[in-house]
C-alpha positions in Angstrom: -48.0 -71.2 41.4 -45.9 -68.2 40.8 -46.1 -68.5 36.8 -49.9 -67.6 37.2 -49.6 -64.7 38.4 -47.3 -64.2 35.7 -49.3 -65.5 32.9 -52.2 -63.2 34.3 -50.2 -60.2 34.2 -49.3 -60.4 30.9 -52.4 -61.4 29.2 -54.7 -58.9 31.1 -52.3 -56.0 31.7 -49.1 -56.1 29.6 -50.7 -56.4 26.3 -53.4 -54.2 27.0 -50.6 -50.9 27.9 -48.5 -51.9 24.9 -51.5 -51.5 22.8 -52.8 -48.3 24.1 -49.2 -46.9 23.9 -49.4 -47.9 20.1 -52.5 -46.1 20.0 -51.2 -43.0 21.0 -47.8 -43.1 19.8 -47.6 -40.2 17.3 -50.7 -38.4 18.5 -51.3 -34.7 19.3 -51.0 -34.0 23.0 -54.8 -32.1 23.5 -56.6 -34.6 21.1 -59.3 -36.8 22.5 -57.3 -40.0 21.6 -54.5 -38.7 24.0 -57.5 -38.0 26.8 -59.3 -41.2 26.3 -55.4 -43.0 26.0 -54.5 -41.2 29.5 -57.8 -42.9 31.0 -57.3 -46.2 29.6 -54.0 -46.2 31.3 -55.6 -45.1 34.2 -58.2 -47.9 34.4 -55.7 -50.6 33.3 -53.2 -50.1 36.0 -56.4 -50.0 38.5 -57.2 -53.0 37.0 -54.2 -54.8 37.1 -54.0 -53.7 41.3 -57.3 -55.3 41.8 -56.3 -58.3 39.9 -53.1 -59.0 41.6 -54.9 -58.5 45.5 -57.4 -61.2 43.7 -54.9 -62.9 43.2 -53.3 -62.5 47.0 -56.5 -63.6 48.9 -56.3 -66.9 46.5 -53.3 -68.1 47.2 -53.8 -67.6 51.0 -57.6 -69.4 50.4 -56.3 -72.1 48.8 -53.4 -72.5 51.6 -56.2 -72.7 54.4 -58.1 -75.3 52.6 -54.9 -77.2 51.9 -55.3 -77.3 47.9 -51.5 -75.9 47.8 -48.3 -76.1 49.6 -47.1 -73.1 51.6 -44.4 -72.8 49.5 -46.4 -72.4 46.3 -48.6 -70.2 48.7 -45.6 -67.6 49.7 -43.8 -68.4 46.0 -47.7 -66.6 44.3 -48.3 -64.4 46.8 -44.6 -63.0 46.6 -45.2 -62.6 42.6 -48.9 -61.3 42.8 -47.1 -58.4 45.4 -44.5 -57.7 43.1 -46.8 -57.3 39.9 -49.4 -54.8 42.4 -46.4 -53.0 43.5 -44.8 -52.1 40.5 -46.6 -52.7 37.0 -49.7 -50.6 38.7 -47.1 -47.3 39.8 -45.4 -47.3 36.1 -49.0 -47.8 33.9 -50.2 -45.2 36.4 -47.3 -42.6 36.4 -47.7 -43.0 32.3 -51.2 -42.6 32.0 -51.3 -39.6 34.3 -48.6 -38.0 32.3 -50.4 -38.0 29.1 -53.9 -36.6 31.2 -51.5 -33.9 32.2 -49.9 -33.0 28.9 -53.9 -32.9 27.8 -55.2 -30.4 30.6 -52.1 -27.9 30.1 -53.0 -25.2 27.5 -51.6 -25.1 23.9 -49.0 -22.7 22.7 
């Protein structure tokens, strides 16, 4: 039940940061596609968090009404906590380092 999580991550968070980092790869620092690129980082890893609690409370739902084993149970909800403790931080730490690089003055 792990791989889910897995799958999930990939499709709906993954992908998404690789292609807003190929967006603004190469781009000036106080252009509005580094702002909105910041944001969407921003909203992805927020995203991604909310997805992966989801994800949490399923696991244990489907353990109470007996649809899975504990051990798929603990095996998903031990993925879903890695993917909302990590991916969520680094997406996060990225986008707010571009939002920064925008509000600082030129020179």
């Amino acid at each position: 039940m792990g791989g889910l999580a897995n799958w999930a991550s990939i499709i709906t968070a993954i992908i998404p940061t690789l292609i807003i980092l190929s967006i603004y790869k190469g781009s000036d620092v106080n252009s509005k596609k580094a702002l909105a690129c910041g944001i969407a980082l921003l909203i992805t890893a927020t995203a991604s968090f909310a997805l992966m609690n989801s994800f949490q409370v399923m696991y244990e739902a489907l353990e109470a009404a007996s649809k899975i084993s504990t051990e798929d149970a603990s095996s998903g909800k031990s993925v879903a906590n890695i993917w909302a403790a990590m991916f969520p931080a680094v997406v996060g730490a990225l986008g707010v380092n571009i939002l920064t690089s925008w509000l600082q003055p030129k020179n």
